[in-house]
N, C-alpha and C positions, 0 to 999 in steps of 0.2 A: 189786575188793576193797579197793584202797589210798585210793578215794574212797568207800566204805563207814567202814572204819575209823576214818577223819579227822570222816565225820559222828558217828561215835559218840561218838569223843576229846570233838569240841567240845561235843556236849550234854550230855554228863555233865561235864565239867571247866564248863562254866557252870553247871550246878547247885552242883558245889563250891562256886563263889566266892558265888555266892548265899547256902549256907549258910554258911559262914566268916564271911560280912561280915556276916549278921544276926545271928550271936552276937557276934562282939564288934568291929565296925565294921574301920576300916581297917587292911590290913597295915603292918607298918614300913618305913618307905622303903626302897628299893631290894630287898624281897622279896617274894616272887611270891603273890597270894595266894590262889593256887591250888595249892601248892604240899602236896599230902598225900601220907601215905606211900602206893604203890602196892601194888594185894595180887595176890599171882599166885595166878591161880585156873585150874586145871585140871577135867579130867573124862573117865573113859574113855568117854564116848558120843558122844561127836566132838571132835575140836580146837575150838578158837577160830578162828570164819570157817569152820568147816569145815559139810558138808552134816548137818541134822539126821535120822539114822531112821527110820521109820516108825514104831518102839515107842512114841515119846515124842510122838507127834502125835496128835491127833483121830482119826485116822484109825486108828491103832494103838492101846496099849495104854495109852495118853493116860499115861504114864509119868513122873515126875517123877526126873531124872536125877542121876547122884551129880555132887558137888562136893568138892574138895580144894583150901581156900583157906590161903594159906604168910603171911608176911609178915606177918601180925598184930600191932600192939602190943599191949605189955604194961598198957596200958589198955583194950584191947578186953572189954565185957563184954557184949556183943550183936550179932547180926547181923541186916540186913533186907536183903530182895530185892524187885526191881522187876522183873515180866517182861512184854515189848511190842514189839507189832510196827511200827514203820518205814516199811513199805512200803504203809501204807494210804492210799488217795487223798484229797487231803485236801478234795475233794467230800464225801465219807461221813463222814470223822473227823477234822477239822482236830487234833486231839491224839494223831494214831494208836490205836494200838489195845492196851488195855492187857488184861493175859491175868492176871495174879497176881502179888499184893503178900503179902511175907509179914514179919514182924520178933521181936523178940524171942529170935530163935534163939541159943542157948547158943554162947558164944565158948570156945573156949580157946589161946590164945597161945601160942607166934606160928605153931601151926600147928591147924588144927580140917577133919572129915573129913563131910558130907553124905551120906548110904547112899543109893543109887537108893530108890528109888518113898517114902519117906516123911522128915519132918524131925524133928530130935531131939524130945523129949518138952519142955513150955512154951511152943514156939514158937507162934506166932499167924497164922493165915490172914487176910488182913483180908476187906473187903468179903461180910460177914455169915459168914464163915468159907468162903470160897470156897477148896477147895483147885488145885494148879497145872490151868493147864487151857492143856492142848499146842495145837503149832502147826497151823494149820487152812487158808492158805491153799490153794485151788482149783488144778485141771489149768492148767498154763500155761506158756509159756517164761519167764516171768519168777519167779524166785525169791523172798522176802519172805525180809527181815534184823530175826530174834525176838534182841534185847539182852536178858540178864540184868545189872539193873546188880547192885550187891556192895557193901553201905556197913557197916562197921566203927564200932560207937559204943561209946562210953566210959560209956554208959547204958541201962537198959532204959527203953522209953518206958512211959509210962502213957495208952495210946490203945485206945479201944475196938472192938473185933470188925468196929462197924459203920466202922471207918475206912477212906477212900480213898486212891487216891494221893497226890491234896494235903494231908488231914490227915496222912499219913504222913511229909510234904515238911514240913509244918512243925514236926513235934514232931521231926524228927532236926535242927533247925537249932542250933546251936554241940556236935553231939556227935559227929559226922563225924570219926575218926580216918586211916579209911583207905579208898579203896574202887576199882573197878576193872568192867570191862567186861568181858561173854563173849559171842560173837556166832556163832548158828547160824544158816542158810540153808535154808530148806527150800520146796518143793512138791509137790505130791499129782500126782505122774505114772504113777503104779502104778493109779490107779480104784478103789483103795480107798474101799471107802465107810464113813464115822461109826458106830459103835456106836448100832445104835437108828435108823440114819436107815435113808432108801430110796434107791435111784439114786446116779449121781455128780452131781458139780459141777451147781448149778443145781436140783438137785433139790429135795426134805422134806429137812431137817438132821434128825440126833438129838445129845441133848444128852450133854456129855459130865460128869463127875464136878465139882460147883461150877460150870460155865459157863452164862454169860447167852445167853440165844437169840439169834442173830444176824439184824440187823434189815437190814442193810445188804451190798448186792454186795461182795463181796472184802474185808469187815470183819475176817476172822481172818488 
């Protein structure tokens, strides 16, 4: 878990400094410049690092999970989320495996509340309005580590519906106030099978609410 974490730390805190430095080049000597407010983000559907349920997976109720994000600046006037899985071989998906971007989501300072299964009203789905679409890895001893990252912007963006991750990546770049990582674990050890599919693991998939068919072994 503690060489989980460290992977996460370091990919999201190199996104930071990425965004920091393309709005407005380099820190001032001797300060860090990576250095953004942190946002503690909770959720009664599992701790952070902890095992995700079956409600909130493919397999369940493909659920979209509450969130209660603290620490907000008083500049925060939007929220967007990144949700992706980690553990995909990088045979199949050299950029892992990304499951649901969402932004625009209404801030309020320095604390704002996420309700289970839906997002406030304004907020924007991206990748043609796909909404969240739960964790899916297959029967296995091996676990997949799904990060929600958490970025805090001082703007709403003006990106359209059809936008991806990377257009997401670059329209939050110098408005990054705050942001933070949430990291659930999950595998399908139950034989539950997808809504709409047939058989388990290996089997026909059925698709779940917004998600793209899966083309590839062990892609979710």
């Amino acid at each position: 878990m503690a060489a989980a974490a460290m992977l996460v730390l370091a990919a999201t805190g190199a996104t930071a400094v990425a965004q920091q430095s393309a709005a407005g080049g380099s820190a001032p000597a001797g300060q860090a410049r990576w250095a953004l407010v942190p946002l503690l983000v909770e959720s009664k559907a599992f701790d952070d690092g902890g095992i995700v349920p079956l409600k909130y997976s493919f397999y369940g109720a493909n659920t979209l999970l509450d969130f209660k994000l603290s620490n907000l600046p008083a500049t925060t006037q939007s929220i967007a989320i990144i949700l992706h899985d980690l553990d995909v071989a990088a045979a199949y998906n050299p950029d892992d495996n990304l499951h649901w971007l969402a932004w625009n989501i209404p801030a309020t300072a320095p604390v704002m509340q996420i309700e289970e299964g839906k997002l406030p009203e304004g907020s924007v789905n991206g990748r043609n309005g796909r909404t969240y679409m739960g964790m899916g890895a297959p029967n296995g001893p091996r676990y997949h580590h799904y990060v929600f990252e958490f970025y805090a912007l001082n703007a709403k963006l003006d990106l359209p519906v059809t936008g991806a991750r990377a257009e997401l990546m670059e329209a939050m770049k110098g408005k990054v106030v705050a942001k933070a990582a949430y990291v659930g674990r999950f595998r399908n050890d139950t034989n539950a099978v997808r809504p709409g599919g047939q058989g388990g693991p290996g089997g026909p998939r059925g698709s779940a609410p917004g998600a793209a068919p899966a083309s590839r072994p062990g892609a979710q």
